[in-house]
Every structure is written in structure tokens, then in C-alpha cells.
C-alpha positions in Angstrom: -18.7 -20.3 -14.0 -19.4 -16.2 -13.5 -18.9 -13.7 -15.9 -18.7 -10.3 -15.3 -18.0 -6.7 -17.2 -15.4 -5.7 -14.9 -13.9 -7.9 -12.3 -12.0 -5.9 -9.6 -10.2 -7.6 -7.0 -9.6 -5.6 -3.8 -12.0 -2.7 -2.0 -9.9 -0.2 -0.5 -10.2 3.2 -1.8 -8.9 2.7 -5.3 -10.8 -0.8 -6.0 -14.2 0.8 -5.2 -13.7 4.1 -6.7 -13.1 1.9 -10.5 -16.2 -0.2 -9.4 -18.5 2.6 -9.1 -17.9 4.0 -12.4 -17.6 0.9 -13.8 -21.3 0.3 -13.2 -22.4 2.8 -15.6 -21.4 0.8 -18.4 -21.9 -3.1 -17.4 -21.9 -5.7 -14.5 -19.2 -5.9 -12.1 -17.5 -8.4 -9.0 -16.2 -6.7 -6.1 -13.9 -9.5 -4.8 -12.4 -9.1 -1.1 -10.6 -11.8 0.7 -12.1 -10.1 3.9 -15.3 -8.1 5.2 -15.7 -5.1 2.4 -13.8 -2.7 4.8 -11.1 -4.5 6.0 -8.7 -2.6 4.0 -5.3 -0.6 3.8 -7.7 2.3 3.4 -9.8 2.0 6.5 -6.2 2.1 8.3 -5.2 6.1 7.3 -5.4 8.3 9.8 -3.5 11.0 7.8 -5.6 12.2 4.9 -5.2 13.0 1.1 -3.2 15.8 -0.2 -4.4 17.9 -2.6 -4.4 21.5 -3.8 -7.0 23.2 -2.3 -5.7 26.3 -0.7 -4.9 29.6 -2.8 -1.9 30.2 -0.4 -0.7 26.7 -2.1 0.1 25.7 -6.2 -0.3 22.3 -8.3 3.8 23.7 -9.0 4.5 23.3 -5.6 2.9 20.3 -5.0 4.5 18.5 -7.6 8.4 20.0 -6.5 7.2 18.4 -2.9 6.7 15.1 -4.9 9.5 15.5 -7.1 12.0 15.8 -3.9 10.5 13.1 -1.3 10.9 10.9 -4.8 14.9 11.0 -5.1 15.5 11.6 -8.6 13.1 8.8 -9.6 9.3 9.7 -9.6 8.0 10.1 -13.6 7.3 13.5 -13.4 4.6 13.8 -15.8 2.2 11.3 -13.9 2.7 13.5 -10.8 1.8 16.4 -12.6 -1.1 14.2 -13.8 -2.3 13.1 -10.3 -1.7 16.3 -8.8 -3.3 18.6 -11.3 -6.6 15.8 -11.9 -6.7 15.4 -7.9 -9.2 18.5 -7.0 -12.1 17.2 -9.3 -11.8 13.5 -7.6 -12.2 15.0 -4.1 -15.1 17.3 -5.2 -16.6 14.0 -6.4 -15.7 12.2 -2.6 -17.6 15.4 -1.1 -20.5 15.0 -3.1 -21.0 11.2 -2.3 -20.8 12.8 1.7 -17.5 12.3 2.5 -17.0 15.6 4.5 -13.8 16.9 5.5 -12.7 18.4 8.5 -13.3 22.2 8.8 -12.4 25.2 10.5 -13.6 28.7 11.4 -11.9 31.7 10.4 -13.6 34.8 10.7 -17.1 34.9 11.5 -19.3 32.3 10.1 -17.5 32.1 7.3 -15.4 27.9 7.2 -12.9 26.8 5.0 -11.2 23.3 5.3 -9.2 22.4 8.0 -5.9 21.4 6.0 -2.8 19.5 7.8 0.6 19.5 7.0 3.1 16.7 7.3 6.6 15.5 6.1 8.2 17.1 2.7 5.0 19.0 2.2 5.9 23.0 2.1 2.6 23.9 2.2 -0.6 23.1 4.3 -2.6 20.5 1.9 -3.5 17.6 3.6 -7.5 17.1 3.5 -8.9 15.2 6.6 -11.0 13.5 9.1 -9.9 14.1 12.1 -7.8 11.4 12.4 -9.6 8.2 10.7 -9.5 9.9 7.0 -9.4 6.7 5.2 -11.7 4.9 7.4 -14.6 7.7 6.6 -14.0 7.5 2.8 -14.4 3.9 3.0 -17.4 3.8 4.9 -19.0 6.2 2.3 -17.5 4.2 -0.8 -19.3 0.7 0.8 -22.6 3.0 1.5 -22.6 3.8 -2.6 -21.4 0.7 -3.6 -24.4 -0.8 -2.0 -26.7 1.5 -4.0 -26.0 0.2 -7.2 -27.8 -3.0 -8.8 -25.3 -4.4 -11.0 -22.4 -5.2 -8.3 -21.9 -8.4 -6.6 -19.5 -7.8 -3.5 -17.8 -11.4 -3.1 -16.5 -11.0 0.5 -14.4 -13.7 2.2 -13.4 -15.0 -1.6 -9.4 -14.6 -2.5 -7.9 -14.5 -6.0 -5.7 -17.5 -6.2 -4.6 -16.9 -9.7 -5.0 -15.1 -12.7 -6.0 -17.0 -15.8 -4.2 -15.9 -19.1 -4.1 -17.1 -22.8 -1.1 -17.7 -22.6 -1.1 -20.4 -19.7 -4.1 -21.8 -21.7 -1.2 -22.7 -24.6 -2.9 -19.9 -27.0 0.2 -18.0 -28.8 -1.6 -15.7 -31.1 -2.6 -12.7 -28.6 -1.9 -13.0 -24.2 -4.8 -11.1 -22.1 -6.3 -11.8 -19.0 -9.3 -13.6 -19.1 -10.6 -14.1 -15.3 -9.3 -14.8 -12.7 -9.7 -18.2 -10.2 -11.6 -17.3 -6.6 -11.4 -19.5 -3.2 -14.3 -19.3 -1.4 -13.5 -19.4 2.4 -16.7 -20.8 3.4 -16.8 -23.6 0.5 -13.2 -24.0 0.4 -13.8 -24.6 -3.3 -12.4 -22.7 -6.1 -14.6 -20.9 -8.4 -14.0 -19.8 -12.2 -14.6 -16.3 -13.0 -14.7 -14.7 -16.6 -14.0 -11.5 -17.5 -12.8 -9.3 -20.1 -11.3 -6.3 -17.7 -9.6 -7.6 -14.3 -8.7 -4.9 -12.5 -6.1 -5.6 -8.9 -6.9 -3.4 -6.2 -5.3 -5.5 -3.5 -2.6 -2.5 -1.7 0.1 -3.4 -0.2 2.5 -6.1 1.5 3.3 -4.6 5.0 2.5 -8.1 6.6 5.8 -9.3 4.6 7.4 -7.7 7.8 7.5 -8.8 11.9 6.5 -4.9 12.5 4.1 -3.3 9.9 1.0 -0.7 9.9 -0.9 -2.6 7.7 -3.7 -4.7 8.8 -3.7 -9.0 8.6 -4.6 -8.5 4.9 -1.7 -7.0 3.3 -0.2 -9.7 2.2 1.1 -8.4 -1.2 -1.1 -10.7 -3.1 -1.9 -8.9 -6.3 2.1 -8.4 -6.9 2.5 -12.6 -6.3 -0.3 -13.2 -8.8 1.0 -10.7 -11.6 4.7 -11.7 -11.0 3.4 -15.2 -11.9 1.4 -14.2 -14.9 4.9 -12.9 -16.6 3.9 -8.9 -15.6 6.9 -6.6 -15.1 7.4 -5.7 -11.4 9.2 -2.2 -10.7 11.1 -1.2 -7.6 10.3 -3.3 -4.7 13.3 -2.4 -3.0 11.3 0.6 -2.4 9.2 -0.1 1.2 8.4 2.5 3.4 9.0 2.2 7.0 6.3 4.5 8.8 8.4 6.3 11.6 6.2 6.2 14.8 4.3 2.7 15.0 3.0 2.7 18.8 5.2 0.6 20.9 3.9 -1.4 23.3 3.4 -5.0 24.0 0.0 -5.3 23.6 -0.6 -2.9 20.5 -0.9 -4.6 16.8 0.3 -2.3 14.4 -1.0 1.0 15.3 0.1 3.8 13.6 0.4 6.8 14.9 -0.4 9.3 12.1 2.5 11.5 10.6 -0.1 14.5 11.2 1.1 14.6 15.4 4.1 15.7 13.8 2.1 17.9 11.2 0.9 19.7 14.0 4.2 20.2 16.1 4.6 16.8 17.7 8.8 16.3 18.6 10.7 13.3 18.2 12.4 13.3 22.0 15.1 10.1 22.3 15.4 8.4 25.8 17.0 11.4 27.2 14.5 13.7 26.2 16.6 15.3 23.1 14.9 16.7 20.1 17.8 14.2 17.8 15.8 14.9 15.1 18.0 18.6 14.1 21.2 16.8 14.2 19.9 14.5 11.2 17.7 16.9 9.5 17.2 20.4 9.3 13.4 20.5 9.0 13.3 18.5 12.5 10.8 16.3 13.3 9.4 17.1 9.8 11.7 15.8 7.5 10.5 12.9 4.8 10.0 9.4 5.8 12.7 8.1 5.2 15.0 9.8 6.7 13.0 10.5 9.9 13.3 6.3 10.1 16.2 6.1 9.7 17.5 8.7 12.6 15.1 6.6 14.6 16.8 3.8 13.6 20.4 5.1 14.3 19.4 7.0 17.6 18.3 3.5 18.5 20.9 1.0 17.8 23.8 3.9 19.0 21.7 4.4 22.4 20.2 0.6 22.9 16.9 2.2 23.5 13.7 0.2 22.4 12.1 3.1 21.2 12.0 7.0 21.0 9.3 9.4 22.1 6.9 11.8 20.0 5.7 14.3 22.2 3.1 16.8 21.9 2.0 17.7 25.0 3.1 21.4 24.7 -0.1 21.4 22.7 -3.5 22.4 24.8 -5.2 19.2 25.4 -8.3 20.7 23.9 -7.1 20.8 20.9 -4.8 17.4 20.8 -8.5 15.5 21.7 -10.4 17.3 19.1 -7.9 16.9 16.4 -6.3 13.1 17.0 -9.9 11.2 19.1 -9.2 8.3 18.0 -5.6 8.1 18.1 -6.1 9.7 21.7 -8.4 7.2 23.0 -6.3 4.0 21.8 -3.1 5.7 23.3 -5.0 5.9 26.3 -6.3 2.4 26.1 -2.8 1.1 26.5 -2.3 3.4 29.6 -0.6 6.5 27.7 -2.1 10.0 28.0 -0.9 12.0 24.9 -1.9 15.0 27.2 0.9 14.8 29.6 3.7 11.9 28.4 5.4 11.4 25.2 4.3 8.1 23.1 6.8 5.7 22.7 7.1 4.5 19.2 9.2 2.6 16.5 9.6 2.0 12.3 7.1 -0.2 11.2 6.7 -1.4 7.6 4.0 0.9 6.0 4.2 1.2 2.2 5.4 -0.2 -1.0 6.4 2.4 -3.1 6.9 0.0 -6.0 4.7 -2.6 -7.5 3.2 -3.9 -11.0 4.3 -1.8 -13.7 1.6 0.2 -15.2 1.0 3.7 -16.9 -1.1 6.5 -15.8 -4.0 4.7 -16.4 -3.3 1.5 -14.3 -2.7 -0.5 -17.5 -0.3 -3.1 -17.9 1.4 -5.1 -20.3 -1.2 -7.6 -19.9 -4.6 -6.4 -22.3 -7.0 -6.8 -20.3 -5.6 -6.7 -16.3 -5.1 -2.6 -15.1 -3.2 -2.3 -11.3 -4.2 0.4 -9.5 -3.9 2.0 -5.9 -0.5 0.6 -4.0 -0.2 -2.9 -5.9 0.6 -0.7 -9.0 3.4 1.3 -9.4 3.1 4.5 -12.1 6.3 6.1 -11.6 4.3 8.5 -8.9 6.3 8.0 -5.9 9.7 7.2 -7.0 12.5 6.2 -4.2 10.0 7.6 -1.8 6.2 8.7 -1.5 5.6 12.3 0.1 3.0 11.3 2.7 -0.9 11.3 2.0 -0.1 11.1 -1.6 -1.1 7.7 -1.7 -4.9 8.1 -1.5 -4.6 10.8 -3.8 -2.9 8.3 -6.1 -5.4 6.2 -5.9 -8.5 8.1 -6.9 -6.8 9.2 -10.1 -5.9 6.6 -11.0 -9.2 4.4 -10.9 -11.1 6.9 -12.1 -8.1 6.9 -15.3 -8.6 3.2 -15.8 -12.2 3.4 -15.5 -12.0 5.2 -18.5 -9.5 3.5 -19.9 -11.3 -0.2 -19.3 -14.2 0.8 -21.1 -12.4 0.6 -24.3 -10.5 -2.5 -23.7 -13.0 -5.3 -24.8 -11.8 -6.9 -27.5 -14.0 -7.5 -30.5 -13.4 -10.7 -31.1 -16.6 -13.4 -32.1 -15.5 -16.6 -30.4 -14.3 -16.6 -27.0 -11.5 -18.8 -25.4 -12.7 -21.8 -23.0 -11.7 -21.2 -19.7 -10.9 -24.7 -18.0 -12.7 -25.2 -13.8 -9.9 -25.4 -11.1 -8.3 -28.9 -11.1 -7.5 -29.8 -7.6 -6.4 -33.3 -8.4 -5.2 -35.7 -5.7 -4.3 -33.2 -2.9 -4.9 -33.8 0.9 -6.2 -31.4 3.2 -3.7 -29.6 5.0 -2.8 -31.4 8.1 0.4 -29.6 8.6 -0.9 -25.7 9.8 2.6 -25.5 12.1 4.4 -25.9 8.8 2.6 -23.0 7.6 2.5 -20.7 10.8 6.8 -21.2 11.4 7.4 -20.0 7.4 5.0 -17.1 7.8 7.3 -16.1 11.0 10.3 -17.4 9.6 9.9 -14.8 6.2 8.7 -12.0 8.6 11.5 -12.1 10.6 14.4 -12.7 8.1 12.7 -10.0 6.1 13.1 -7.6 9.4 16.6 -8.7 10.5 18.1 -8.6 6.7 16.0 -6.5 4.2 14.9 -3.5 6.9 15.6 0.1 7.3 19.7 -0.6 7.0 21.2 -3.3 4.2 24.0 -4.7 3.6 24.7 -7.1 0.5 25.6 -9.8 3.3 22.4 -9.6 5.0 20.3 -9.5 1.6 22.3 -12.5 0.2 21.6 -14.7 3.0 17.7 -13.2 3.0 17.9 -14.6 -1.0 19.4 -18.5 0.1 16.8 -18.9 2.7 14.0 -17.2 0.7 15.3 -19.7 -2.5 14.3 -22.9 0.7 11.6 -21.4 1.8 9.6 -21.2 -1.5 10.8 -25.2 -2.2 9.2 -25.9 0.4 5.9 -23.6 -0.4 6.0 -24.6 -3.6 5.7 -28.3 -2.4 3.2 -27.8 0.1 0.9 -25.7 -2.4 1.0 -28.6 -5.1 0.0 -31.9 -2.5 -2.6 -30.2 -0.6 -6.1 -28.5 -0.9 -5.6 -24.7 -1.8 -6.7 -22.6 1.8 -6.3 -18.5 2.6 -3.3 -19.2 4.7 -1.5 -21.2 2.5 -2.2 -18.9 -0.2 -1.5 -15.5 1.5 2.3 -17.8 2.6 2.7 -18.7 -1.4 2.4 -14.8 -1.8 4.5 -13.4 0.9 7.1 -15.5 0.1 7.0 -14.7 -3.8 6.8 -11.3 -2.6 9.9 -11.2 0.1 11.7 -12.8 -3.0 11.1 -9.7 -5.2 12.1 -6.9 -2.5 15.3 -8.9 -2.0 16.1 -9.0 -5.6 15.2 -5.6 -6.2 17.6 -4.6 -3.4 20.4 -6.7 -4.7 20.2 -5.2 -8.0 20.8 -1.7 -6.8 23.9 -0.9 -5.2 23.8 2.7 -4.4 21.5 4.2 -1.2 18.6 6.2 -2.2 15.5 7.2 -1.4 14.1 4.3 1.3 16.8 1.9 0.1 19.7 2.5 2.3 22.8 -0.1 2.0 25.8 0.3 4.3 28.0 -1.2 1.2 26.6 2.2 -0.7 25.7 4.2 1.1 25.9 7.3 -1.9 23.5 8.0 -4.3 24.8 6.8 -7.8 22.8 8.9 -10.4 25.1 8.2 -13.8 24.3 4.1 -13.1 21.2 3.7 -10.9 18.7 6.9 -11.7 16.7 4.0 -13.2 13.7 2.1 -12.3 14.3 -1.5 -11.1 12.7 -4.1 -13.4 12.2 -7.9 -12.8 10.2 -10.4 -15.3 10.0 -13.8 -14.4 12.4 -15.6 -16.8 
């Protein structure tokens, strides 16, 4: 058995940001079910937004925030984030992250800020286009500097171990947490006193998402299992242009292209966009998907087009290389044709319940990044606040962990992993058709448009589906793929019942049954506790 100060499980932006303070005050596990930088993280293109600009205010900000959210972001953690966000990208600067610049009279530079949907004001800090991959590259560097972290890579949390499951009544906190090692295939015991879940999000719950292979939506699975409140999952954002094309996976392009005057043109060359929204092309998310969505299904299009070749192709290379080059890859010059793209699953806005500080109702475990949900993005996250989120946050329950360790003289025995008489999997179809199967049920009845019929017969198949998981997880050997299926399906199960519960349309939860906002009955969070 290990034991650790701080255990934090996940190593996208939020997960190493805690880690690296938490060195100062004890050891600490960096556990990753991949490589270190195969994160949600390492996937944004668009950038952080902050206040940085005098032409902009921490007041305006937080109205932006406030709006994109529907009537249901907690306004005092966005005035939090917002306000506390400055200092934690001065501290990303000084570890070398270095953000984009520009010239403006002279010699004299000032940062290069973007603008994208809901923002009223230029704010968005970047790297060119391959922000988040930058900051993670610089988080690993550091992270590697330190002596007193172990970085478990190719190890997944299976579950979280608790007093409670351990049959002790007088206090529940999280103790550790149980580890597969890939390479072993054995599960280890881990013991700590602060747990922290870093793990993002669950785009992969989807047929079409953003997110990379790992966004599985394991942290939510685990904590929904450990008894942990879980708030509005009904909330998932659906990025607006996803590349289409046959032999692209999940390739986002950014919400920047737009930022910088890209137009969404449907097969007929139309800028649709104004008879949905006035800001255009620039409206929030949501609503930009779901014009796509509409302009879609009314023309039987495919796709629609986001075009931005009015721009000089100087600037278009210099300002989006990489999405440039990958467009180009797949035989589409940005320079002279409009890209052809689609919704794609990109973002749960809801997640583990926790405060400001990434604490939950469990002592001991703090969720922080996109697996926890503060009450910072409401219905609907503005875009790039997410990252933003993120370093607040850790940095918040850094803080906040250190004076969590409970005095207490004898500790509780934490029992090994029992595997008992399982088999090794011999089955892997069975496992391959219910990831599909969830993905695709998930797409046809729980997208962009519901309708109580569609989510009901997403919940009877979901109920089958986990029978049959459930079954399979108990008579054979625990492996990734089974465990990452156990989680999806717990997950898929929570977004349905989320959506089910709230019968009005707002923010990213659009239901044809409702399709008005209902604020006297539903301008409420959505909680579910197992039991």
C-alpha cells in the first residue's frame, strides 16, 4: 500500500496546478490513466479569458458570464473566479507560459487578446491556436522539477474508498482511492488523507465529441458511487464547428475563427446565422448549435461552412498554424474555401457538487476543473472560461486541503482490492457494441434537441445497458475498457436523468416538449444523490 499527502487524480490544467502547490507542504501522486499530457487541456485551441485590458472591467466580465449562464451561474463564484483570475495567469507567465503578443506603436507590445462568443470585450489570452497544449507542456516541465511527486501514468482510479463503505458510521471521508495498473493489470491500494479529482470531462459519452479518447466522465462515475451530490448534467455543451470529414477524429475547430470574423455560410452560401441571432456568427454556444442544428435538419445538409477567407492569408497562418495545417492535411485550404463543420459534444457544464474551493460533501475528496461543478457556468459556460475556472479553483483547494487533515491518533485499515473468482475478459465485442451502443443512443436521444420520448427510451435502454455492465464488471478481471464502459454508462444515466427532471428549455438544455424558459419552477440547480 502507498500513502501519500495529496493524491490527485487527473493532470490537465486544474489537476497539476493543485499538485504544484501541494508540494510545498507534503508528498503527492499524480495519477493519469494516460501519458501525463493526454488531457482535455492539451486539446484548447481557444485560450483563457481574463481581465487584462484597461479598455475591459472584472464588471463586465462577470455580466458576460452572468448572461451566457441563463439565470443559473452563482454569481458570487464568478465574481470570485473572475476577480482572482489575473494573479493565477501572472503565476502561468512566470513558470514561461508566454502568451501571444502584438505590436502597437513602436516597440512598445501588449498581449494579443481574442474575442469569442458572449464576450463584449476583447479578453481572451492565447497561444496562437494550441493555448491549452502550451500551458500543459510548461505545467509537466515544473512538475518534473519537484522531488516529492510521483506521476503514476497509465494507472486509472477504479474507485474511491470511504469510511462509510468500510461499515464505519461515526464520521464518512475519503480515505484513498483504488488504482489499476495497465501494465500489471493489478489493482493497487492508495492512502490518502486529501483526494483531489481532476479527471474533466465526459465528451466521449457522445458518437461526435471534441474531447480526446480519455474523457470518459470517470471522476463523476466514481463520486456518484461514493453517495456525492451530482448538479446539472443536463447541461453539455455542444461545440459548434467540429471539422467534418471522414477521416478527422474530433477536431475542433476553435471558436476564435469566429473571434476573428469567421462566418457561418449554410450550403447555399448564406450567412443563417442573423436570422437566429443578432450578434451573427458570434452569438453563445448554444444557440449558435443549435441554428446549426436547425439549418441542418430543415435543409438535409451534412454540415455548414465557416469561412474566413475574406481574411489575408497572412494573417489566418500566423494566427490559427495549427488549425491551418490540419485543415490542410484533410485537403481544405482555410485560405480560399470555407471548412465544413458540425456540433460535437465539447463540455459538461455540470458535475460533482462543490463550493468555490473544489470541496465537497465528502471531507477529504475536493473536485476541481470540469468534473466539478461551482455554480460558475450555470445553463451555459461563456467560452475560455473554463481554463480560467480551473486555475482558481486548484489554486482555492490547494489552500483549502492544507487544512483538511484530520487530527485523529489511530487511522482506519484500508482493506487490498479483492478480485475474487473472476475470469479474464474473453468477451471484448461485448464491451466494444455497449460503448457504441451508449454513444449512439446518447446522440440520437439526449443531443442538441430533446424530447421526453426520446429521453425516456434513452433511460429503458440505459436501465439494460448498466444490468448488463454491472454483470460483466462483477465475473471478470477489472481492465481500462471495462472500467471507462462502467463509467460512461453511469454517466449517460445521470445526463438523462438530469434532463428528465427539468421540463422547461434553457440554456444548453433544449426540449421540444418545453421549449420556454420556466423561471418561477426551474431557476434551480438540478440535484441527484444516489438513493
Amino acid at each position: 500500500m502507498k500513502e501519500y499527502d495529496f493524491v490527485v487524480i487527473g493532470s490537465g490544467i486544474a489537476g497539476l496546478s493543485f499538485a504544484l502547490k501541494a508540494t510545498r507542504h507534503g508528498s503527492v501522486a499524480v495519477i493519469t490513466k494516460r501519458k501525463g499530457a493526454d488531457t482535455n487541456t492539451a486539446w484548447a485551441q481557444g485560450g483563457i479569458a481574463c481581465v487584462t485590458s484597461d479598455e475591459d472591467s472584472f464588471e463586465l466580465h462577470v455580466r458576460d458570464t452572468l448572461e451566457a449562464g441563463a439565470g443559473l451561474c452563482d454569481e458570487a463564484v464568478v465574481r470570485t473566479v473572475v476577480t482572482e483570475g489575473p494573479e493565477r495567469i501572472r503565476e502561468l507567465t512566470e513558470l514561461g507560459v508566454q502568451f501571444d503578443q502584438r505590436e502597437v506603436s513602436g516597440h512598445h507590445r501588449e498581449l494579443d487578446l481574442g474575442k469569442e462568443g458572449g464576450h463584449s470585450k476583447r479578453r481572451v489570452l492565447h497561444v496562437r491556436d494550441a493555448t491549452g497544449q502550451e500551458i500543459e507542456e510548461r505545467l509537466l516541465h515544473e512538475l518534473a522539477k519537484r522531488p516529492n511527486v510521483d506521476l503514476w501514468e497509465n494507472h486509472m482510479a477504479v474507485d474511491l474508498i470511504t469510511a462509510a463503505k468500510l461499515g464505519f458510521a461515526t464520521e464518512d471521508r475519503c480515505l484513498g482511492v483504488y488504482v489499476l495498473d495497465e501494465k500489471t493489470e493489478e489493482v493497487e491500494t492508495i492512502r490518502s488523507d486529501r483526494t483531489v479529482l481532476a479527471t474533466g470531462g465526459c465528451g466521449k459519452v457522445y458518437l461526435y465529441t471534441t474531447n480526446p479518447d480519455i474523457a470518459t466522465g470517470d471522476g463523476v462515475a466514481m463520486a456518484w458511487r461514493a453517495g456525492l451530490e451530482i448538479s446539472n448534467m443536463e447541461f453539455i455543451q455542444f461545440h459548434p464547428t467540429c471539422l467534418f470529414h471522414a477521416e478527422a477524429k474530433s477536431f475542433l475547430i476553435s471558436e476564435a475563427v469566429r473571434g476573428e470574423g469567421g462566418i457561418l455560410r449554410n450550403h447555399r452560401g448564406e450567412d443563417f446565422m442573423r436570422r437566429y441571432d443578432s450578434r451573427g456568427s458570434l452569438a453563445p454556444r448554444d444557440i449558435v448549435a443549435r441554428a446549426i442544428d436547425a439549418e441542418i435538419k430543415r435543409s438535409g445538409a451534412r454540415c455548414v461552412f465557416l469561412d474566413i477567407t475574406h481574411k489575408p492569408p497572412e494573417f489566418i497562418r500566423e494566427r490559427f498554424p495549427h488549425i491551418y495545417r490540419t485543415c490542410l492535411r484533410f485537403g481544405i485550404d482555410m485560405l480560399k474555401q470555407a471548412i465544413p463543420v458540425v456540433p460535437a459534444a465539447h463540455y459538461q457544464c455540470g458535475g460533482i457538487k462543490t463550493d468555490v474551493n473544489g470541496a465537497t460533501s465528502l471531507l477529504g475528496l475536493f473536485a476541481i476543473g470540469e468534473v466539478g461543478c461551482t455554480g460558475m457556468h450555470g445553463a451555459n459556460r461563456l467560452a475560455s472560461n473554463s481554463l480560467l475556472e480551473g486555475l482558481v479553483v486548484a489554486h482555492r483547494a490547494a489552500a483549502a486541503a492544507v487544512q483538511t487533515r484530520p487530527a485523529r491518533k489511530q487511522k482506519i485499515p484500508l482493506p487490498e482490492w479483492q478480485s475474487g473468482n473472476v475470469q479474464d475478459v474473453d468477451e471484448l465485442v461485448v464491451i466494444y457494441h455497449n460503448w457504441d451502443e451508449i454513444r449512439r443512443l446518447m446522440w440520437d436521444y439526449v443531443g442538441i434537441v430533446r424530447t421526453h420520448k426520446r429521453l425516456q427510451r434513452a433511460s429503458a435502454r440505459l436501465r439494460n445497458l448498466q444490468r448488463e455492465i454491472r454483470e460483466f464488471y462483477w465475473n471478470f478481471k477489472v481492465s481500462i475498457d471495462l472500467l471507462e464502459l462502467r463509467n460512461l454508462a453511469a454517466v449517460a444515466a445521470l445526463i438523462v436523468d438530469s434532463a428528465l427532471c427539468r421540463k422547461e428549455s434553457r440554456g444548453l438544455h433544449y426540449t421540444l416538449d418545453h421549449p420556454e424558459t420556466d423561471d418561477r419552477e426551474f431557476k434551480r440547480d438540478t440535484l441527484l444523490r444516489r438513493g
